[in-house]
N, C-alpha and C positions, 0 to 999 in steps of 0.2 A: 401893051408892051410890058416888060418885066423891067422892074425896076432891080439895081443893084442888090438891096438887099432881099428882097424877093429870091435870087438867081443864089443867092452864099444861103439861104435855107434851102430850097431846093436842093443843091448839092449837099449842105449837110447831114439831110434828110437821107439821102440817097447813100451817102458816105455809110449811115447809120445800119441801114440795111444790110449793107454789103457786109457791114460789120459781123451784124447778126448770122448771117447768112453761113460767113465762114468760120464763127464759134459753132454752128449747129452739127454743120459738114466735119468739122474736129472732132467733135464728140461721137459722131454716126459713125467714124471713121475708125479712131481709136477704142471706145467702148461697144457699142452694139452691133459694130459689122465680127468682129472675135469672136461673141456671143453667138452668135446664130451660127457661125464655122462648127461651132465646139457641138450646138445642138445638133447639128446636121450630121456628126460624127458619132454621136451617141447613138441616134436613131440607125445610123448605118450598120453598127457595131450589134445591138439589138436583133437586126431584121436579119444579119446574118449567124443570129446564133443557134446552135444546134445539139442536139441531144448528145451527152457525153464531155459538152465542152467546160472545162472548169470555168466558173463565176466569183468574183468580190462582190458582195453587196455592200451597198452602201451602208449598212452596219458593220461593214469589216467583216462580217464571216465569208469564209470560203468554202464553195459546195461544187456539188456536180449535176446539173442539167438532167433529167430526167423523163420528163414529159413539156411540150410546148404548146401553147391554147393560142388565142389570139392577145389577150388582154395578160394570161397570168403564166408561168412556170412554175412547176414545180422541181425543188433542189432539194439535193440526200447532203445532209451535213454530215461529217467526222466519217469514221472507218464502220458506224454502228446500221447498218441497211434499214433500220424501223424510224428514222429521223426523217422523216422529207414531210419538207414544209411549202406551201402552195404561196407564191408571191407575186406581185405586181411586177410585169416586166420594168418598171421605173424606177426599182429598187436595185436594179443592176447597174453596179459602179463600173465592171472593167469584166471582159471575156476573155479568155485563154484558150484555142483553140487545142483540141489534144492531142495534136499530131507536131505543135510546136513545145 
């Protein structure tokens, strides 16, 4: 049989757990369930992008979509057609489709 104080650690034990449990579940909740939303909307944003559509990269320049590979793009910077630079599609901060 369990003695008295046996029975008040067990419960504190258990108390402790549950503790943990629901600071984990806070944090899964509030910081890395957002995170994976926002990744999941990049990659969607990406996979629909298409030749002609204006691009932000995440250096802040804006271009125009040119050619599309699997892994890179290439984008025509400014008004000058000799500019197009070949990039990682990762480097894409934000698409603009151009018919919007």
């Amino acid at each position: 049989m369990y003695t008295l104080a046996a029975a008040n650690a067990m419960v504190s034990t258990i108390g402790m757990i549950l503790v943990y449990v629901v600071i984990f579940g806070g944090f899964w909740f509030l910081l890395m369930r957002p995170q994976k939303k926002e990744q999941k909307r990049i990659a969607q944003m990406i996979a629909e992008m298409e030749v002609g559509d204006t691009v932000l990269t995440t250096s802040g320049f804006y271009g125009v979509v040119i050619d599309i590979t699997d892994d890179d793009v290439i984008v025509e910077f400014g008004s000058n057609k000799n500019c197009r630079i070949p990039m990682q599609k990762a480097a894409i901060a934000q698409v603009e489709k151009t018919g919007e």
